[in-house]
C-alpha positions in Angstrom: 20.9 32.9 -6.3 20.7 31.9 -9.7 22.6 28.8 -9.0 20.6 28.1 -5.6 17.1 28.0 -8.2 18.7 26.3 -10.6 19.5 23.5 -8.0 15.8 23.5 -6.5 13.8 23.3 -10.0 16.1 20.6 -10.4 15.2 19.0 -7.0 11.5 19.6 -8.2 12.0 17.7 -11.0 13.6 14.7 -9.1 10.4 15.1 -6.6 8.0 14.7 -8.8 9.5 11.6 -10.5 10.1 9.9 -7.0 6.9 11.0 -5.6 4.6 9.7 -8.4 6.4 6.6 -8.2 6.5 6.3 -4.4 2.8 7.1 -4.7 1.8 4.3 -7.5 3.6 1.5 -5.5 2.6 3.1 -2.1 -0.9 2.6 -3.6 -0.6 -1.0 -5.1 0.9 -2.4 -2.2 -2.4 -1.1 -0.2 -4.2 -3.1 -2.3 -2.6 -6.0 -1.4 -2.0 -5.6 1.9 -5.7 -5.0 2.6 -6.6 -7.9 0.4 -4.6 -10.0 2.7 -6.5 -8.3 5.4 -9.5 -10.4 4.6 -7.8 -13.3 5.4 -9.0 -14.7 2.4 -6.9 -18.1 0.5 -8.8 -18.0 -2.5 -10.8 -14.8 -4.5 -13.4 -15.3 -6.9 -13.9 -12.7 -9.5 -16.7 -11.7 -12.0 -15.8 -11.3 -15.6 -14.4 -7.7 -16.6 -12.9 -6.6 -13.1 -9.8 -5.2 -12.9 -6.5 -5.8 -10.8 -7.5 -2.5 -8.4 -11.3 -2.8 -8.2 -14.1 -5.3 -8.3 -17.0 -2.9 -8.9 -16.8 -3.2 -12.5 -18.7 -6.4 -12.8 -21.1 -8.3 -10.7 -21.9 -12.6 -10.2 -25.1 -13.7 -8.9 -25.2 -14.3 -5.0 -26.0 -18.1 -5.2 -22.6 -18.4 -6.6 -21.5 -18.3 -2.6 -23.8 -21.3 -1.5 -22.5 -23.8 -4.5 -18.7 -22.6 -3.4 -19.8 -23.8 0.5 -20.5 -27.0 -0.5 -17.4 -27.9 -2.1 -14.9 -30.1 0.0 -12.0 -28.0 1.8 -14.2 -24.9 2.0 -14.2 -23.2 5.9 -15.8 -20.0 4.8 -17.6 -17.9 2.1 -18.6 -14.7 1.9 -19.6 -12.1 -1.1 -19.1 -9.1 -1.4 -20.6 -6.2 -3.2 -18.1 -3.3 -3.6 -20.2 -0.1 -5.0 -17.9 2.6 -6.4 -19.0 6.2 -4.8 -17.1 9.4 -4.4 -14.0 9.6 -6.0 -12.5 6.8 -7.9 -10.5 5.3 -5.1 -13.5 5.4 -3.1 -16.6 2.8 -2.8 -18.6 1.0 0.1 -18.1 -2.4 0.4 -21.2 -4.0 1.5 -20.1 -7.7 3.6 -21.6 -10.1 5.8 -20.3 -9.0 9.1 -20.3 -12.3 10.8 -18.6 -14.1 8.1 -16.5 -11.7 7.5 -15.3 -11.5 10.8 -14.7 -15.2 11.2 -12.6 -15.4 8.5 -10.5 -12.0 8.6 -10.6 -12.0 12.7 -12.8 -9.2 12.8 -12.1 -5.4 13.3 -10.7 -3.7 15.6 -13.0 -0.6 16.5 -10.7 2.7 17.3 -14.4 4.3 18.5 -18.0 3.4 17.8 -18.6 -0.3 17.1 -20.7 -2.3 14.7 -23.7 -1.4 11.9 -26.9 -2.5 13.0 -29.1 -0.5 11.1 -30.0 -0.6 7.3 -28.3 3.2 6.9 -25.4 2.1 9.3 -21.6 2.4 8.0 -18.4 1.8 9.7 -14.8 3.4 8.2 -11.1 3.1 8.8 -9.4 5.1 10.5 -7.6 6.5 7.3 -11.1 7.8 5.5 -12.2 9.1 8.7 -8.6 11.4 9.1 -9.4 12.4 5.5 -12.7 13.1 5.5 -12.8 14.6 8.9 -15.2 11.7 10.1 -16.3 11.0 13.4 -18.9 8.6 14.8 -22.2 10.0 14.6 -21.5 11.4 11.0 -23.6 11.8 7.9 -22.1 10.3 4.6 -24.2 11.0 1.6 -23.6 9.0 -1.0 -26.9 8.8 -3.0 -27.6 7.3 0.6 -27.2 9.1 3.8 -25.4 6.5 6.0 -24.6 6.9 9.5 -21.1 6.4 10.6 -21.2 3.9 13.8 -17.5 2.8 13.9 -14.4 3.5 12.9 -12.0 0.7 12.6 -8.1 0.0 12.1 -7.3 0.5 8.2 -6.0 -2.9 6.3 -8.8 -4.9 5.4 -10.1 -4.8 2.1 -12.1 -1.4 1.6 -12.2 2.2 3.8 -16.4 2.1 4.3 -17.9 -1.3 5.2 -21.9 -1.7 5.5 -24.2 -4.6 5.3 -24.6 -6.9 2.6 -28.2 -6.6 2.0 -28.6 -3.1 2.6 -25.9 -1.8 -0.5 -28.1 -4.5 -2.3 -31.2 -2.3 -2.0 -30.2 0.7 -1.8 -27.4 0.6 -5.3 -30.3 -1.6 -7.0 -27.9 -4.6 -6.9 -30.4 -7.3 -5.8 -28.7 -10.0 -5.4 -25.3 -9.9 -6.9 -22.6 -9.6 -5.6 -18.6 -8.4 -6.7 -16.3 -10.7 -5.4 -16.0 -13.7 -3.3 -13.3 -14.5 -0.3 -13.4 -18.3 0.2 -11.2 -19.6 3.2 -10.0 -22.7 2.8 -9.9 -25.6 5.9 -6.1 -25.6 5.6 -3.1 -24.0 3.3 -2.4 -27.1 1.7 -5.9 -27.5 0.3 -5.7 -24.3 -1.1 -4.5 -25.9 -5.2 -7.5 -28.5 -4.7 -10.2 -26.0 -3.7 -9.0 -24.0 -6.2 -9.0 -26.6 -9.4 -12.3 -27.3 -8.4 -14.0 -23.9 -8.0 -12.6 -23.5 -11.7 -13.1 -26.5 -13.1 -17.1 -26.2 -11.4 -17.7 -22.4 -12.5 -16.1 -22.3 -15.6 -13.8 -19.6 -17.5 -16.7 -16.5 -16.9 -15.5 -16.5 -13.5 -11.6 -16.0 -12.7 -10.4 -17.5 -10.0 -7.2 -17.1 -8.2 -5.3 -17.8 -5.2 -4.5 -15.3 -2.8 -0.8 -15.4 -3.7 -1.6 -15.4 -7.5 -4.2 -12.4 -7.2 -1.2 -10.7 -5.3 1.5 -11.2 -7.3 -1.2 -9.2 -10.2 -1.0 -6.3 -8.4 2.0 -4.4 -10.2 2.3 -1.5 -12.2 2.0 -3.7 -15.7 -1.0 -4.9 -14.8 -2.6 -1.3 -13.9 -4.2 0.2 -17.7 -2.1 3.2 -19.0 0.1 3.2 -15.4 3.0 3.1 -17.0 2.0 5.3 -19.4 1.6 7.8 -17.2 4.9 7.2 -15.0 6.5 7.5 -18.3 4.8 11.2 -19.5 5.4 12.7 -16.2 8.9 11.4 -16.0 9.6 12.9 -19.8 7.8 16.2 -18.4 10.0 16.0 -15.4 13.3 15.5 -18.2 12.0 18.6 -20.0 12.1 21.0 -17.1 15.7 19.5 -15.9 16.6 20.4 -19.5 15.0 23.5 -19.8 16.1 25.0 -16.5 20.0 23.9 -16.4 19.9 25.3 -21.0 18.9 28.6 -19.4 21.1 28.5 -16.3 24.2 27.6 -18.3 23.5 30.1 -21.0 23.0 32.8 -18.8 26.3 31.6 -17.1 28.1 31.6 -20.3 27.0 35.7 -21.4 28.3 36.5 -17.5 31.2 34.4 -18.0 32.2 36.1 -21.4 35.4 37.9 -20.6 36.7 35.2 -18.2 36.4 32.8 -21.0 38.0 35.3 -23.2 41.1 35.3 -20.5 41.0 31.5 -20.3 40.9 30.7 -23.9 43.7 33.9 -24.9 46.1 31.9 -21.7 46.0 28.8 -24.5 42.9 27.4 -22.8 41.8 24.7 -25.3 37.8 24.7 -26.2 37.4 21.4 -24.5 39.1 22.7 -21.5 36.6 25.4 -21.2 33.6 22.8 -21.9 35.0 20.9 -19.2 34.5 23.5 -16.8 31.4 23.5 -17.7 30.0 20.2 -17.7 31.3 19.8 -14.5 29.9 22.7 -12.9 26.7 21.3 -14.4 27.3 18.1 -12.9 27.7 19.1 -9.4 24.6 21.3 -9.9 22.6 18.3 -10.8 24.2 16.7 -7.2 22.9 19.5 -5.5 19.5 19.2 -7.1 19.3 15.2 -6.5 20.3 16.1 -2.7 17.3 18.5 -2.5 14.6 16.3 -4.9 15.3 13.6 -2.1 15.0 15.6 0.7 12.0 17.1 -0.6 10.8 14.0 -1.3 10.1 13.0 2.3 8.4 16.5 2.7 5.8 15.5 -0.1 5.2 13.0 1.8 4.8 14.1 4.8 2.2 16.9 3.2 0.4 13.7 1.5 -0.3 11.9 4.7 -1.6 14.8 6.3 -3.7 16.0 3.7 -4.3 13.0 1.2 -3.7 10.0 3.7 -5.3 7.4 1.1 -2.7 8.6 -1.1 -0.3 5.8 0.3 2.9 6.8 -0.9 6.5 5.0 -0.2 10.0 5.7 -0.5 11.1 4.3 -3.3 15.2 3.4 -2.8 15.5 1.8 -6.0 14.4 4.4 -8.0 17.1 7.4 -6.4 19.9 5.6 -9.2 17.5 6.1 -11.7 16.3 9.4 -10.7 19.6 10.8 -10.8 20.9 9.5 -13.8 18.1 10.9 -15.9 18.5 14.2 -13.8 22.1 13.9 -14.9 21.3 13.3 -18.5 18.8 16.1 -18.6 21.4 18.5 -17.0 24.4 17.5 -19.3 21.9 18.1 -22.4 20.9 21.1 -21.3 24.5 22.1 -20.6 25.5 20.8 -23.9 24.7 24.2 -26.3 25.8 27.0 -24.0 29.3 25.1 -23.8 29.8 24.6 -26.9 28.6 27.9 -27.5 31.8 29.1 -24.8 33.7 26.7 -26.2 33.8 28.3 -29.8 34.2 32.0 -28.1 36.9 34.4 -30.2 39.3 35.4 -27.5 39.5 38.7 -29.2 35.8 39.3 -29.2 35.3 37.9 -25.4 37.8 40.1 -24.1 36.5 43.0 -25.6 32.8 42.2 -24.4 31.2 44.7 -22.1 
């Protein structure tokens, strides 16, 4: 039983590293998928917005007429993105028309399109969360009334019009980031040298590709920083649990060390036994942090579906070794400690 736990809190430890990391790239990579979604070649941002979210600054609406003038320009459309809820949650407030001609439009799941001022539509993920259904009252400061819900992947989770998030978020006006579509794909470096070279450095302007290729864990403020905490947390339990396991192992063990060692068992014989029990504990325990990795996500789809999380493959080598590490360490004391026994005094231990 001992060695069964011993196993599992190791498999918890190897969850929690693979599962926070399946969950921030799970995550990123929605971002960009669903900024592909728009259908967007080039994005135009204000100054201060961050790689994840646009709500954090704000460019006057005129912005969008001067960008539909220049040559190579199909479409334009801005956006205002208004942060509500949680911080992974805000309404996007779009243009439907021109938003549809350039990202193909939605397809509606139930409901169909807002027409109102207090209208909102939502993908199908927020509505599973949320427990959303056409007809619904969302209250964000706002009561909206939920008319549609649409297929997940482009851009945001709630969608209303333009002018309405204006007025009602006091946003007159402005808008938080601009989708320009370009009359074909090998325009895209000329439209884009222009819009720069016509708006200046308080505006950053990137290509679809480029804005993309941002979207990784080093661009993310204190991501990494946090990958790396809970991974030293996850280290520390690894270490703690296998110390304690082994130790205990060792008292049980005392007088069959005590045989060993009096047979002309040599210390690093008996630390060998050891280690290598340890190790194939650790095995077991990587096994079970994988397998329970699929659970956690399973449990995260059902009840945190905009939680996107992955499996991450490439990280199962690395989640091991440092399992492995952390198990060995742990070992490390309580064989030495076996190691060093007195056959006299182990075989006389009750």
């Amino acid at each position: 039983m001992r060695t069964l736990l011993s196993a599992l809190a190791i498999g918890v430890q190897v969850t929690l590293m693979l599962t926070l990391v399946g969950v921030s790239q799970g995550m990123l990579h929605d971002v960009a998928n669903r900024s592909r979604g728009t259908g967007a070649d080039i994005i135009v941002k204000p100054t201060g917005s961050s790689v994840l979210t646009f709500s954090s600054g704000s460019m006057p609406e005129k912005i969008v007429d001067l960008i539909r003038k220049q040559p190579h320009v199909a479409i334009a459309t801005g956006t205002l993105v208004h942060g509500v809820g949680s911080a992974f949650e805000a309404i996007a407030g779009i243009n439907l028309a021109e938003f549809d001609a350039m990202s193909r439009g939605f397809t509606y799941l139930s409901g169909g399109p807002f027409k109102e001022p207090n209208d909102i539509i939502v993908d199908d993920i927020y509505a599973r969360q949320h427990h959303v259904r056409v007809g619904s009252v969302l209250d964000y400061g706002v009561k909206w009334h939920v008319t549609g819900i649409v297929e997940q992947g482009k851009m945001s989770r709630m969608f209303a019009d333009l002018k309405s998030v204006q007025e009602k978020y006091s946003a007159a006006g402005q808008v938080t980031v601009i989708w320009v579509k370009c009359d074909s794909p090998a325009n895209i470096p000329t439209v884009e040298n222009e819009l720069k070279a016509r708006l200046g450095p308080d505006y950053p302007i990137d290509s679809m590709e480029e804005y993309i290729s941002l979207i990784s864990a080093d661009n993310v403020p204190m991501l990494r920083e946090f990958t790396g905490v809970v991974i030293g947390i996850g280290v520390v339990i690894g270490f703690l649990v296998v110390f304690l396991s082994m130790y205990t192992a060792v008292l049980e063990r005392t007088r069959e060390i005590g045989i060993l060692k009096a047979l002309g068992a040599s210390p690093g014989y008996v630390l060998g036994i050891l280690l290598r029990e340890t190790c194939l504990l650790a095995i077991a325990g990587v096994v079970a942090g994988i397998a329970l990795t699929y659970a956690a996500r399973s449990l995260l789809g059902v009840f945190a579906p905009t939680f996107t999380t992955e499996i991450v493959y490439d990280w199962w080598p690395r989640a091991a070794l440092i399992a492995l590490l952390a198990a060995i360490i742990g070992a490390l004391y309580p064989g030495l400690k076996a190691a060093r026994q007195d056959p006299i005094e182990a075989l006389s231990y009750d």
